[in-house]
KEDREN-967736 format. One line per field, with one value per residue: residue in three letters; x, y, z of N, C-alpha, C in turn; residue number from 1. Coordinates in steps of 0.05 Angstrom, whole numbers, padded with zeros to 5 digits. Layout:
N
aa	(ALA  ...)
nX	(X  ...)
nY	(Y  ...)
nZ	(Z  ...)
caX	(X  ...)
caY	(Y  ...)
caZ	(Z  ...)
cX	(X  ...)
cY	(Y  ...)
cZ	(Z  ...)
i	(NUM  ...)
END
This chain:
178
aa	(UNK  UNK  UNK  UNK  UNK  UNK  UNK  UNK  UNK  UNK  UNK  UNK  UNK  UNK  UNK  UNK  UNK  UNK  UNK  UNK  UNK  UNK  UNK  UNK  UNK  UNK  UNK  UNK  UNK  UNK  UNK  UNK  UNK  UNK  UNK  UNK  UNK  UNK  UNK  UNK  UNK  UNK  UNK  UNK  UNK  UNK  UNK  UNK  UNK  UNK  UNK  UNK  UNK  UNK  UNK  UNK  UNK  UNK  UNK  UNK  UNK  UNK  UNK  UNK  UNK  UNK  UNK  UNK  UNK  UNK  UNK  UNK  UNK  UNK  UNK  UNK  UNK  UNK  UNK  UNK  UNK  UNK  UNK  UNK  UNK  UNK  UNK  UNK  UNK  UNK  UNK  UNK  UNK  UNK  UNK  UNK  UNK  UNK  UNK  UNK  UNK  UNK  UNK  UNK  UNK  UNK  UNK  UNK  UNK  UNK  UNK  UNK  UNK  UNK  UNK  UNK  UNK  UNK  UNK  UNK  UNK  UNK  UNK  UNK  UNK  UNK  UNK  UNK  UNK  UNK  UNK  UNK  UNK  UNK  UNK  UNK  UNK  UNK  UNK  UNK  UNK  UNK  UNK  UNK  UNK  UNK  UNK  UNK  UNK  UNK  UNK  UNK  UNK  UNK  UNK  UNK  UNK  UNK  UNK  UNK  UNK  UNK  UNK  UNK  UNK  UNK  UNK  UNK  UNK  UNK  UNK  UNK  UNK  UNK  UNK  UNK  UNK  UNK)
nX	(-00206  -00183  -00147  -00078  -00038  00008  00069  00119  00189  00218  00271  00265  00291  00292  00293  00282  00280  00252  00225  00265  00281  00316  00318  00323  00282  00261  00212  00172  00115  00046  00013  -00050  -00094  -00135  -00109  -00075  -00016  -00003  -00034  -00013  00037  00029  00012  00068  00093  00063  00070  00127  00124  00101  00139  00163  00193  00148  00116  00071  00053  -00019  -00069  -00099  -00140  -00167  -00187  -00244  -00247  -00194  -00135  -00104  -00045  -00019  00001  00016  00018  00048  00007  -00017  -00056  -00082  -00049  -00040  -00081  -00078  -00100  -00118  -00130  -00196  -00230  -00303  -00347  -00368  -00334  -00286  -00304  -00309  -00258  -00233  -00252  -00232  -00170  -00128  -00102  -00115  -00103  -00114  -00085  -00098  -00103  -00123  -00127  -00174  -00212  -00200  -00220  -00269  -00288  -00271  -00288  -00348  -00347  -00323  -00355  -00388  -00346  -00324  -00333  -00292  -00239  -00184  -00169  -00126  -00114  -00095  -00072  -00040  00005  -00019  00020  00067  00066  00045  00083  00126  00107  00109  00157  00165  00185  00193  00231  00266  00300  00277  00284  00272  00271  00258  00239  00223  00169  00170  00175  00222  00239  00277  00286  00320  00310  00289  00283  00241  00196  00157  00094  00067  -00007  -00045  -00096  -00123)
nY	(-00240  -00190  -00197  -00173  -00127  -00149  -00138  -00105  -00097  -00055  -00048  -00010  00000  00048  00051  00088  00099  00117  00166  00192  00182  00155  00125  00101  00080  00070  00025  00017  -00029  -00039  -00105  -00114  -00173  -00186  -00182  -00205  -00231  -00217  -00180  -00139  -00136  -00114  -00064  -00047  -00051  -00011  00046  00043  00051  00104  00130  00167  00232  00248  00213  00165  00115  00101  00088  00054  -00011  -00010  00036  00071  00125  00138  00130  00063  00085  00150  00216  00279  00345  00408  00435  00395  00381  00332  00306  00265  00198  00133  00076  00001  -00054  -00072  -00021  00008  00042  00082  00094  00108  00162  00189  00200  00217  00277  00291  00295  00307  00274  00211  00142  00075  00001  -00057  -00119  -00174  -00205  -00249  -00229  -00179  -00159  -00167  -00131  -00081  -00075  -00076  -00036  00017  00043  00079  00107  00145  00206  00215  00240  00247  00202  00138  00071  00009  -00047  -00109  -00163  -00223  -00273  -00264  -00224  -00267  -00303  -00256  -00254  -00295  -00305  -00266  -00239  -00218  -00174  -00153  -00130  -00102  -00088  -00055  -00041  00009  00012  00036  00036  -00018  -00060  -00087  -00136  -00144  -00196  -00225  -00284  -00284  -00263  -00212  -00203  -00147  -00125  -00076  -00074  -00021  00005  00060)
nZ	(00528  00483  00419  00418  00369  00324  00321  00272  00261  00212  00156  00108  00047  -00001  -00077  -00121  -00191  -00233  -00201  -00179  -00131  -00067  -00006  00062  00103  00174  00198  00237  00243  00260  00255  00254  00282  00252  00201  00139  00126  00067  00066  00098  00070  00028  00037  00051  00004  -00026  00003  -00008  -00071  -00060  -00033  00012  00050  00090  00093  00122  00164  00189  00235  00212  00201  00247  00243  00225  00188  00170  00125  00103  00097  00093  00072  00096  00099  00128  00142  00169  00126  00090  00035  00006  -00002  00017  00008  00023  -00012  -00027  -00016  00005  -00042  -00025  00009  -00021  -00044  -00007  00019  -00039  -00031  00018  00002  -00039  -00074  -00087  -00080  -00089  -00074  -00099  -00088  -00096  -00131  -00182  -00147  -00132  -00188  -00198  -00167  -00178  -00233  -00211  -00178  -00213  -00254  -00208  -00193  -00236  -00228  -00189  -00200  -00184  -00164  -00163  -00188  -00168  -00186  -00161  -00170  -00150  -00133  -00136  -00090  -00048  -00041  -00020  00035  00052  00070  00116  00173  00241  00248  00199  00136  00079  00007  -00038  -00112  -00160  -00221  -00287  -00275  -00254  -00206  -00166  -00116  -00056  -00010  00053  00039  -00013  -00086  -00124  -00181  -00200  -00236  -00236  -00247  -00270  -00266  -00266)
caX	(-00186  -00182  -00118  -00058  -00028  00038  00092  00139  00205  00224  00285  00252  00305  00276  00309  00260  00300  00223  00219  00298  00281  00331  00330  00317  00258  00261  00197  00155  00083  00025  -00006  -00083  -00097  -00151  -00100  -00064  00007  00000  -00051  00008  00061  00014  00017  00088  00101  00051  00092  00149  00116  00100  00160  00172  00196  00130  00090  00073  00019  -00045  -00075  -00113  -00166  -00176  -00189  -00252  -00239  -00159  -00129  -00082  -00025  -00029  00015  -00001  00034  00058  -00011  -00039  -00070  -00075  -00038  -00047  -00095  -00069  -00120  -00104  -00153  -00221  -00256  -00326  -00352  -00374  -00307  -00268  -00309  -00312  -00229  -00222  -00260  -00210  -00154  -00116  -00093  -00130  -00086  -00126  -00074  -00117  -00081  -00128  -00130  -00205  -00231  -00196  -00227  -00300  -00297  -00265  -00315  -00369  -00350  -00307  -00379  -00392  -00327  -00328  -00326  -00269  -00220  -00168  -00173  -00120  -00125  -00073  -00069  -00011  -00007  -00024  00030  00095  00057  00050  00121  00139  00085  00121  00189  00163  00203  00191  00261  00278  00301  00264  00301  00252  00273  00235  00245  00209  00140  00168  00190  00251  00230  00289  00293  00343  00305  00275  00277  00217  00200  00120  00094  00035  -00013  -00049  -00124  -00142)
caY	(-00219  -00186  -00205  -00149  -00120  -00162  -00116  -00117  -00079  -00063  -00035  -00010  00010  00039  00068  00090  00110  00133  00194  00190  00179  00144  00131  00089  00077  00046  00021  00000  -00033  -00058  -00118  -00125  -00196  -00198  -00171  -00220  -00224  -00217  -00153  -00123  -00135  -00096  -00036  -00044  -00049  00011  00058  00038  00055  00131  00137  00206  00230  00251  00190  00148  00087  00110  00058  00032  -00023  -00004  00063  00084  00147  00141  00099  00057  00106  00180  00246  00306  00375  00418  00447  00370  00371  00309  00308  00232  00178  00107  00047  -00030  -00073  -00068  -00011  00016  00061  00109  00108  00119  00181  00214  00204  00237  00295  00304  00295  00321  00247  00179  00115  00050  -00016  -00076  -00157  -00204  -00227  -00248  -00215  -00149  -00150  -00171  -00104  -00060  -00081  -00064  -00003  00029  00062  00097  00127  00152  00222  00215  00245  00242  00173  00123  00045  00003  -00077  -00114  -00194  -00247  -00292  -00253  -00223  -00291  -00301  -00243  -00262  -00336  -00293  -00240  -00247  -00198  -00153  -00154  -00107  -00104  -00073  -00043  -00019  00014  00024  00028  00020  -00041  -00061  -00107  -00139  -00172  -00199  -00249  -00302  -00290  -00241  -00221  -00171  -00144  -00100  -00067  -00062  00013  00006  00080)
caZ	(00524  00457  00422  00410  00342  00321  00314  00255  00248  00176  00149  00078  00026  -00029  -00093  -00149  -00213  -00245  -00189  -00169  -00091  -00052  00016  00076  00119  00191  00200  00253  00227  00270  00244  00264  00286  00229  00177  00128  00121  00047  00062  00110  00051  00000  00053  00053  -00024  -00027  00023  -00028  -00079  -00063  -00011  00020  00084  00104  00089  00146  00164  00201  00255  00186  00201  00265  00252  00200  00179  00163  00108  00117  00098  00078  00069  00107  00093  00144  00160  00177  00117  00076  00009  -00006  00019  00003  00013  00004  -00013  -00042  00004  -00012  -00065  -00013  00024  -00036  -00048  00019  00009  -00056  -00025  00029  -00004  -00073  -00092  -00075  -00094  -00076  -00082  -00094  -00089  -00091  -00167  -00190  -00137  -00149  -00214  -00203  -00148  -00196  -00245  -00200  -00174  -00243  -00257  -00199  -00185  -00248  -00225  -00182  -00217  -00163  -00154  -00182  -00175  -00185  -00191  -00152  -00186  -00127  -00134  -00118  -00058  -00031  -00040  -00003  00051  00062  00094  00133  00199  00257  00241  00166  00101  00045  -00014  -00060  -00132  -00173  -00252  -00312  -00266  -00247  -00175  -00157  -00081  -00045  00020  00058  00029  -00034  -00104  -00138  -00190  -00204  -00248  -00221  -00273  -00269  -00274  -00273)
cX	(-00180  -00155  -00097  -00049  00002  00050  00116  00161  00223  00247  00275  00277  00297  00298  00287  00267  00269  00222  00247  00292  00289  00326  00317  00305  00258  00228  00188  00117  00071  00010  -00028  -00083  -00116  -00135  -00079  -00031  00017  -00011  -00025  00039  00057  00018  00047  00105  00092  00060  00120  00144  00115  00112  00153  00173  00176  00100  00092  00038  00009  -00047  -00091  -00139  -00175  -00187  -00215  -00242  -00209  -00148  -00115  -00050  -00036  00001  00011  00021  00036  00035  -00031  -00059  -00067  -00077  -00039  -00050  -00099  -00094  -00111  -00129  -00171  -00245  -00284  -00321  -00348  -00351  -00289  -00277  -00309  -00269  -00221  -00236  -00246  -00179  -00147  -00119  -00104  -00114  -00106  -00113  -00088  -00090  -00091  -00142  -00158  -00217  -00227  -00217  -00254  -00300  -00296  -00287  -00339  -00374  -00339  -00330  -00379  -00372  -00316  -00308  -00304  -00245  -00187  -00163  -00148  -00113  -00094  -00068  -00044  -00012  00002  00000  00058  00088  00061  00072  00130  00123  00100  00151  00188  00176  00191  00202  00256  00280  00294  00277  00283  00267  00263  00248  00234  00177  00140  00182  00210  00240  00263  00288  00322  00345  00293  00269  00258  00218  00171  00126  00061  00022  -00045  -00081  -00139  -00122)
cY	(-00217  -00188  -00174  -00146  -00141  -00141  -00121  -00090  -00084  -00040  -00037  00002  00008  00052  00063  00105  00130  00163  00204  00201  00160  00143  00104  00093  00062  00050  00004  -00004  -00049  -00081  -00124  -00154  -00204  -00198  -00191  -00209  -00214  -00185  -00136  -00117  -00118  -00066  -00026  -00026  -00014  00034  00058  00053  00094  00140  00161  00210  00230  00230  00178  00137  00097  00078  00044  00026  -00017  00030  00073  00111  00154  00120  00090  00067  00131  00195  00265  00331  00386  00419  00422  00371  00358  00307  00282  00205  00151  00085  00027  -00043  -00065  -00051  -00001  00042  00092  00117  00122  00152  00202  00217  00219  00261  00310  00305  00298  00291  00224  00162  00086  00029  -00041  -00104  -00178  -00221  -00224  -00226  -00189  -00130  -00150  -00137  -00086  -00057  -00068  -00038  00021  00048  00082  00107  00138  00186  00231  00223  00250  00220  00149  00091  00036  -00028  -00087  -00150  -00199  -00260  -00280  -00240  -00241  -00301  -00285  -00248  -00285  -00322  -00274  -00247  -00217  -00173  -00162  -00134  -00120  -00078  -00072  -00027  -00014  00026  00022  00025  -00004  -00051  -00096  -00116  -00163  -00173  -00215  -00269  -00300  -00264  -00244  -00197  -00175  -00121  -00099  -00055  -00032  00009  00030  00094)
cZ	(00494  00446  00410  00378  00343  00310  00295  00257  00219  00166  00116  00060  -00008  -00042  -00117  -00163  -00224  -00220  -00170  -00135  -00083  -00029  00028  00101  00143  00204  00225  00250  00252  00256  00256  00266  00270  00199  00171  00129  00088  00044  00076  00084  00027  00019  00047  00021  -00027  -00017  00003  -00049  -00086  -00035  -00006  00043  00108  00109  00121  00155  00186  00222  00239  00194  00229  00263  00217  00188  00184  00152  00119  00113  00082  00085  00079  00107  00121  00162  00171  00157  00098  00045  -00013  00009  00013  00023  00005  00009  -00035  -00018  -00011  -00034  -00045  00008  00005  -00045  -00029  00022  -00009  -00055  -00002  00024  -00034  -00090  -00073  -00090  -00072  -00095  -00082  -00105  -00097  -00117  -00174  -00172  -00135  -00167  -00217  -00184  -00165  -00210  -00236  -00192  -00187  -00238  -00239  -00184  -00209  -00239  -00204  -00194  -00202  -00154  -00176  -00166  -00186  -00164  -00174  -00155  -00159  -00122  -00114  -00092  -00038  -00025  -00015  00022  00067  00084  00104  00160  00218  00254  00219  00152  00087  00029  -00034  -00089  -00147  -00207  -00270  -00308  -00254  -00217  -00172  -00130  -00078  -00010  00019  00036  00001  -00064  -00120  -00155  -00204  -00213  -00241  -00249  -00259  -00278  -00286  -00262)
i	(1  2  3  4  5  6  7  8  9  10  11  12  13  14  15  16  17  18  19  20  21  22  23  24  25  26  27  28  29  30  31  32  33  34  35  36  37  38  39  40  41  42  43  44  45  46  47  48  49  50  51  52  53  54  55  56  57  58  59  60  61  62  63  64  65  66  67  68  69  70  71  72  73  74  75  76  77  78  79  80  81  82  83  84  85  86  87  88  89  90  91  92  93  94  95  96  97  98  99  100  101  102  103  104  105  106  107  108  109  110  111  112  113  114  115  116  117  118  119  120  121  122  123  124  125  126  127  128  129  130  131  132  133  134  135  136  137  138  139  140  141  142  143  144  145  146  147  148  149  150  151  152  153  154  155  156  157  158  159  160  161  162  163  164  165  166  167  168  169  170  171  172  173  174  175  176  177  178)
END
């Protein structure tokens, strides 16, 4: 028997002084039984990140063709197509062909950087495409107190994000690859 999604509910409160958006998000996230708790907290941050009423997380890894969050305008068509991780060359391109804005959040430190590295070149002509770094460490942090129920209080200023939970304050600066 194949095993089920773990279900998280997330009270997200963001406030991002850089695009003066306030508000609060009640969230309900599937986690995949292959998907890290550190990879689910990068989704989360990310969602934070480029808040908006109309954002909202896709079925992700289970699902090829749909990132793991996007934007879609009135007419269902898709305004911004957020990725976490390190996906291929040839996904990131068939993405910035359906969509205006591509954001791909990458976590995982060295190995971030050897991908980037490799695939910088041939996304090249992507010009819709922006990458953007999230340091390892405070992830893991936020990773260690994920609870089933919980708020996360996100603030955002200067580029730089504030993370608090119950248990624990952190503050990352995402560094901006492209």
């Amino acid at each position: 028997m194949a095993l089920g999604a773990t279900i998280y509910k997330i009270d997200l409160h963001v406030s991002d002084t850089d695009r003066h958006y306030y508000a609060t998000h009640a969230l309900t996230i599937a986690r995949h039984p292959s998907e890290t708790l550190e990879r689910m907290m990068v989704r989360l941050l990310a969602f934070a990140m480029q808040a908006d009423e109309q954002l909202s997380f896709t079925k992700g890894i289970s699902q090829a063709d749909e990132p793991d969050i996007w934007l879609k305008d009135l007419t269902g068509a898709i305004d911004l197509w957020i990725e976490v991780g390190q996906p291929t060359e040839t996904r990131i391109l068939k993405a910035c062909g359906r969509a205006p804005q591509v954001v791909v959040y990458c976590y995982q430190g060295h190995a971030s950087q050897v991908w980037w590295h490799a695939a910088s070149d041939k996304l090249e002509r992507a010009k819709n495409l922006k990458v953007i770094a999230l340091p390892t460490e405070p992830i893991r942090a936020l990773a260690a107190t994920v609870s089933r129920n919980m708020a996360l209080y996100v603030n955002i200023q200067e580029r730089e994000l504030f993370v608090c939970t119950d248990d624990v304050q952190i503050t990352l600066t995402p560094d901006v690859w492209r």
